[in-house]
N, C-alpha and C positions, 0 to 999 in steps of 0.2 A: 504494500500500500504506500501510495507517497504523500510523508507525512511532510515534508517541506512546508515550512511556514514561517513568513516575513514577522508574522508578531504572536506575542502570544497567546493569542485570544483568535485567529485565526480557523477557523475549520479544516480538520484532513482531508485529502480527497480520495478517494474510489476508484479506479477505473471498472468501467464497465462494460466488457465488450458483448455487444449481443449478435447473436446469428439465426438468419431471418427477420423477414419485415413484411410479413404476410398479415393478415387480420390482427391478429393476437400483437405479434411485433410492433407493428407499428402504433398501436395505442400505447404499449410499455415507452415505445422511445417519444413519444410525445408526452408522456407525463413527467419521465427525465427530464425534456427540453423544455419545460413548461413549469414544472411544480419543485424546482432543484431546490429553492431554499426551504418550502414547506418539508421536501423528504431529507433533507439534511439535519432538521429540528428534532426531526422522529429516532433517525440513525445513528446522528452526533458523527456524522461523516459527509460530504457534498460528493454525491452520486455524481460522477462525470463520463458522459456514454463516449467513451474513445473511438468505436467502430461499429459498424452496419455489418454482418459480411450476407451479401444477396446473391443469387445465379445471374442476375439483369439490374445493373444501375441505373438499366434507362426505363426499370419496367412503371407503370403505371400503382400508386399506392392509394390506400384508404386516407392516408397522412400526406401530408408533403414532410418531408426530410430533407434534412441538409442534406447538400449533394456532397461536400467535404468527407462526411462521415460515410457514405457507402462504399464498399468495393467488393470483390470477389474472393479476395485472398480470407479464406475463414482463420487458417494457421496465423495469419500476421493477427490478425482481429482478437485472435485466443491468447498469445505470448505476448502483448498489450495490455491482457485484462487482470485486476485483481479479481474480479468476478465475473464467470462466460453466463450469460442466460440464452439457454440454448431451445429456438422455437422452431427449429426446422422439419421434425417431424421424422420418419422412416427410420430405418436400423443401420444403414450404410449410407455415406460416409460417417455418419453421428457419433456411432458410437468408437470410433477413432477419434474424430475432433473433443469428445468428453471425456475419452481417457489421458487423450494430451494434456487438456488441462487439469484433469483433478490427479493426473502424476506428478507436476508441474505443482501440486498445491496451490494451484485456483481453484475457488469454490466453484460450485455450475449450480444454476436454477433451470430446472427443465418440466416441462411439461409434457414429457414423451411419456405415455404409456406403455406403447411397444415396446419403445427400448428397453425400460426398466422390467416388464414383464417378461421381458428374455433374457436381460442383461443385469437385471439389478443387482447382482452377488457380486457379479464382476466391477462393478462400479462402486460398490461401497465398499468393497476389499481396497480398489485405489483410492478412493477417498481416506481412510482409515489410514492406509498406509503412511499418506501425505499430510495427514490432518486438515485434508480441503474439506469443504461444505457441502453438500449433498443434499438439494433440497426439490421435493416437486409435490406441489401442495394443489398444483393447477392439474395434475393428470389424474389425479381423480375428482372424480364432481364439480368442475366448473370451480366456479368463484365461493361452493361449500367449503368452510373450516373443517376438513376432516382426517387430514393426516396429521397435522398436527395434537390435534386431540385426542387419536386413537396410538401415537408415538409420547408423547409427554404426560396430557392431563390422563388419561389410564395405565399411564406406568407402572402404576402401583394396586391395581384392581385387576382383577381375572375375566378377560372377555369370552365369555359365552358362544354367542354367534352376534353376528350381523345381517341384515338384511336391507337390500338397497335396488333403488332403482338410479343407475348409473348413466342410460342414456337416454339423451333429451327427443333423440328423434325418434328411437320405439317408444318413447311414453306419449309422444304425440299422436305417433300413428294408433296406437292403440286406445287413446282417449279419444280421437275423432271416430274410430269403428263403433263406441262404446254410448257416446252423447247422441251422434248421427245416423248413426246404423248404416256409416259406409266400410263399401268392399276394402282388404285392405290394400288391393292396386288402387283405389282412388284414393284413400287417407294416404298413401304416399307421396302420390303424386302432388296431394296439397301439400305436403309437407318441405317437396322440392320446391315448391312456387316460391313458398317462404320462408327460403331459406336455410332451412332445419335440417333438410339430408341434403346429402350432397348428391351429382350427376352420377356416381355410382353409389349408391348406401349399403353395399355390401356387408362391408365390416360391420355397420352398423344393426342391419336387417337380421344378420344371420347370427348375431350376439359377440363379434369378435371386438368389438370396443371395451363393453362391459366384462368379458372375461380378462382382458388383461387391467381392468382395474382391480378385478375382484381380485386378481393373484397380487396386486400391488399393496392393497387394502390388508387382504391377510398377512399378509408379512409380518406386517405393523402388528396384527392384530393377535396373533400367536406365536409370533417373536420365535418365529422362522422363517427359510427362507423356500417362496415358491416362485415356478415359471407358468406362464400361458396355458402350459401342457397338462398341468395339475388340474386343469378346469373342464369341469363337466360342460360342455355348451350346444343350447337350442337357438334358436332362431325364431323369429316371429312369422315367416314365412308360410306358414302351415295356420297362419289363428285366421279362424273364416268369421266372418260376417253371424256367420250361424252360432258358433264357438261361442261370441262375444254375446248374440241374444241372450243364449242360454244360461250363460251365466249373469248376465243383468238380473235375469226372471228369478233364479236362486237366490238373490244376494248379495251373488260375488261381480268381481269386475278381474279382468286381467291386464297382469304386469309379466314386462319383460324382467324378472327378479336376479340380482345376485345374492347368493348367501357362500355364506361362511359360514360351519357350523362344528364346535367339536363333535367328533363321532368317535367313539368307543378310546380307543389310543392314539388316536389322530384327528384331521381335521376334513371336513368333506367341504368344495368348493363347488359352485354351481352357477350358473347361468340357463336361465330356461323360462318358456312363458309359465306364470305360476295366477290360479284361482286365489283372490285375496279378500275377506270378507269387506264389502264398501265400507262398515264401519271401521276398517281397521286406519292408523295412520296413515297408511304407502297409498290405502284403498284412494284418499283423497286428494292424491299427487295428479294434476292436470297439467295439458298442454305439453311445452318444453322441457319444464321443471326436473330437479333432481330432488332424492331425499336419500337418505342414510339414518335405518334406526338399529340401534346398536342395543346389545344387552349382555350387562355385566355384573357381576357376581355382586357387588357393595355398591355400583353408585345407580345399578338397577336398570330402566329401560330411558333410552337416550335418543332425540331426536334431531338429525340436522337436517336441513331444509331451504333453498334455494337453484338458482339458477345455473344449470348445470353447463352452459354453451355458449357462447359469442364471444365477441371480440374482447368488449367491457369488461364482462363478470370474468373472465378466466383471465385477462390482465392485475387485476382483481389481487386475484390467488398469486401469480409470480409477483409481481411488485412487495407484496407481502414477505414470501422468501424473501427479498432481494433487503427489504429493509432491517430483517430479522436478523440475515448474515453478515450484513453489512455492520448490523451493530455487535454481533460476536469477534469478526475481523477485529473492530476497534478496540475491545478489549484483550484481543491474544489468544479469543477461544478456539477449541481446535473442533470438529464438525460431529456432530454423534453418531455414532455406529451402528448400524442395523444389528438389535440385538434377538439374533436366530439363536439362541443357546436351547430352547426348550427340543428344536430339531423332530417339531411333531410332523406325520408323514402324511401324507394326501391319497385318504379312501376314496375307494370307489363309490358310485350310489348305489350298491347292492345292499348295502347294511342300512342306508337314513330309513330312519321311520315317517313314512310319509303318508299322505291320501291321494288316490288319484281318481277325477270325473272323467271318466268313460263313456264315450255315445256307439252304441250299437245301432246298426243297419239289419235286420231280424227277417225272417218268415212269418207274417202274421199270420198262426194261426195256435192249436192247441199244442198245449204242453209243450212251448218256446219257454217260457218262464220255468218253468221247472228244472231243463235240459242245465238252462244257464246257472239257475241257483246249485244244482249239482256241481259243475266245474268250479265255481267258489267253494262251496264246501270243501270239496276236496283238496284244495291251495288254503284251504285256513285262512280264507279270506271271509270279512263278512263286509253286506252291503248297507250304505248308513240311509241313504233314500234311492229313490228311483221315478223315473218321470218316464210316460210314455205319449207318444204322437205319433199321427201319421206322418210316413214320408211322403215331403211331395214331389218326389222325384220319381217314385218309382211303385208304382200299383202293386197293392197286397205286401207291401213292407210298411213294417214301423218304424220308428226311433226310439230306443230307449236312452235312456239321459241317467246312468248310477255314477253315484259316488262313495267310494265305499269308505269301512272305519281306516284307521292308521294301521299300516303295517309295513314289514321291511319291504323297501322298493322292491327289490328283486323277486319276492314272492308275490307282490303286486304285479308286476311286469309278466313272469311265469303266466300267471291269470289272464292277462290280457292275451297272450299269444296262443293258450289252451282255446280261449272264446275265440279266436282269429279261423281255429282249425274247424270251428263245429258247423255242419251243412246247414243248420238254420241261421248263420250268422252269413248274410251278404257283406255286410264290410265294418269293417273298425274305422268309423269315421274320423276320431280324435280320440286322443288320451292329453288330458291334463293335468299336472299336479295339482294340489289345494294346499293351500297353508291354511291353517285356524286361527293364525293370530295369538294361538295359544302360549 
């Protein structure tokens, strides 16, 4: 840090190199350009953005920025900085230019999810090593305080599970099927109009956003260390129109869910569309929005709650790191170390106890009902209600609509694939999990 100063009442200054200036970026370096002496009040350092490093100097921004400060060299931008905040996104070159720096002992602020869900061990072993900073408060939940709080303020408390809805574009699409009773190819496609998924929303659609926060979250959460891979993951791609009445009609509403949960001598991680009672907290999560509710042993059930996405709120969240480290910088402190000692392993879902709403496509006629209640019986499964309608797809079928009691998935699942085989059964329309809220 260069502490050089003409007098003695002068402020230290910072270097700050950041890389990228995309949505996110370029709101950080205008509040640099903009709010220096207000963030200098808060840091007791005068944040000074040394370098841009962009693909295109000339390209078109959300910000105007100094033309001075942009260039291409990210390496010069990084051996410049006392601290990289690094918004660029993807696994390669990234996580090269992150290890340069926090071996180098510069702190980084990042908001890569991927990276850390593939690479975090590797980067907080450099960090650790160097005594750099290691900070990314924006990669999970937008401009939600929730790493910090499930790394510090429950340091001292035994976290349970967690249960979170991480991303803003399935909570949309699935709130507009839910209010509106649209398809979910049209709830997406509004979603793209406004900005909320992107021109492809893969990652998002199919749960791969939210599964690498959920491995990023756990970390923290059971103070070990996981990758992407650990994570059970569904997709919302399969939740129909029909799916979403149905469960209006019950009660429940559906979430793209993550949990974290201990199971037996380890920890079960998941991503998947989950039945949530409307009453429940998550149940009343609308539009974009994120929430995170957490549950722990002493401080009980815990709610965070805000905007999981854009440019603002996830500025938000980095600016935050960037002031936090900036004030440990000034004092000499060195960066805390992801503490994986508990070294719990990552179950499979065969063992969670779970519920899951089942819709059958049937034979309407006699002794269907009975056939079915047999293959539960026999899987030690029992069923908690049942709903029956006509199909109207197809003459002389029903729907049945069960949800059975709690039981080990796996013996759940067994169940559903026994019903899959039986001649009165034309199709397994959906299986869903259920949470109770319990």
């Amino acid at each position: 840090m260069n502490t050089t100063a003409t007098s003695a009442h002068e402020t230290p200054v910072l270097n700050v190199g950041l890389l990228g200036a995309g949505t996110v970026g370029s709101q950080v370096a205008h509040v640099l350009l903009t709010r220096g002496d207000e963030l200098a009040l808060r840091s007791g350092v005068r944040l000074r953005l040394c370098g841009i490093a962009v693909r295109d100097t000339a390209a078109p921004r959300d910000v105007e920025l100094p033309a001075e400060l942009l260039t291409t060299d990210a390496d010069a931008v990084i051996d410049a900085a006392d601290v990289v905040v690094e918004l660029t996104g993807g696994i390669e070159p990234t996580r090269k230019r992150v290890l340069r720096a926090l071996q180098a002992g510069t702190s980084v602020i990042t908001g890569n999810k991927a990276l850390l869900a593939e690479s975090g061990r590797q980067l907080q072993d450099a960090a650790g090593a160097s005594g750099a900073q290691l900070s990314y408060e924006a990669a999970v939940a937008g401009a939600i305080p929730i790493v910090r709080p499930m790394r510090d303020s429950l340091a001292g408390d035994r976290v349970e599970r967690f249960l979170g809805i991480m991303n803003g574009t399935t909570n949309f699409v699935l709130d507009q099927m839910d209010t509106t009773g649209a398809a979910f190819e049209d709830a997406l496609a509004e979603a793209q109009r406004l900005g909320y998924a992107e021109a492809d929303p893969t990652a998002d659609v199919e749960g791969h956003d939210a599964a690498a926060k959920t491995a990023v979250l756990a970390s923290l959460a059971f103070h070990s260390s996981y990758t992407i891979e650990d994570v059970h993951c569904e997709g919302i791609t399969g939740v129909t129109a029909e799916d979403v009445a149905a469960a209006r009609e019950a009660g429940y509403v559906i979430k793209l869910l993550s949990v974290g949960e201990r199971c037996g001598d380890g920890v079960n991680l998941r991503v998947n569309p989950v039945m949530i009672p409307r009453e429940h907290v998550l149940g009343g999560v609308h539009g974009a929005y994120n929430a995170v509710f957490v549950e722990a042993a002493a401080a009980g059930s815990l709610m965070f709650y805000g905007q999981g996405a854009g440019g603002e709120p996830t500025a938000s969240a980095v600016l935050g790191d960037l002031v936090s480290a900036a004030r440990a910088i000034a004092l000499g402190a060195q960066g805390i170390p992801l503490a994986d000692y508990a070294a719990l392993p990552a179950v499979s879902m065969d063992d969670v106890t779970t519920r899951l709403a089942v819709t059958l496509a049937v034979t309407d006629r006699l002794g269907v009902l009975a056939r079915l209640a047999q293959v539960f019986a026999d899987h030690g499964v029992s069923i908690s209600t049942m709903q029956q309608s006509e199909d109207p797809r197809v003459t002389g079928t029903s729907l049945l609509r069960l949800v059975t009691h709690s039981g080990r998935h796996a013996d759940l699942m067994a169940t559903v694939e026994a019903l899959r085989s039986l001649p009165v059964v034309r199709d397994v329309v959906s299986v869903t999990p259920v949470e109770t809220g319990e």
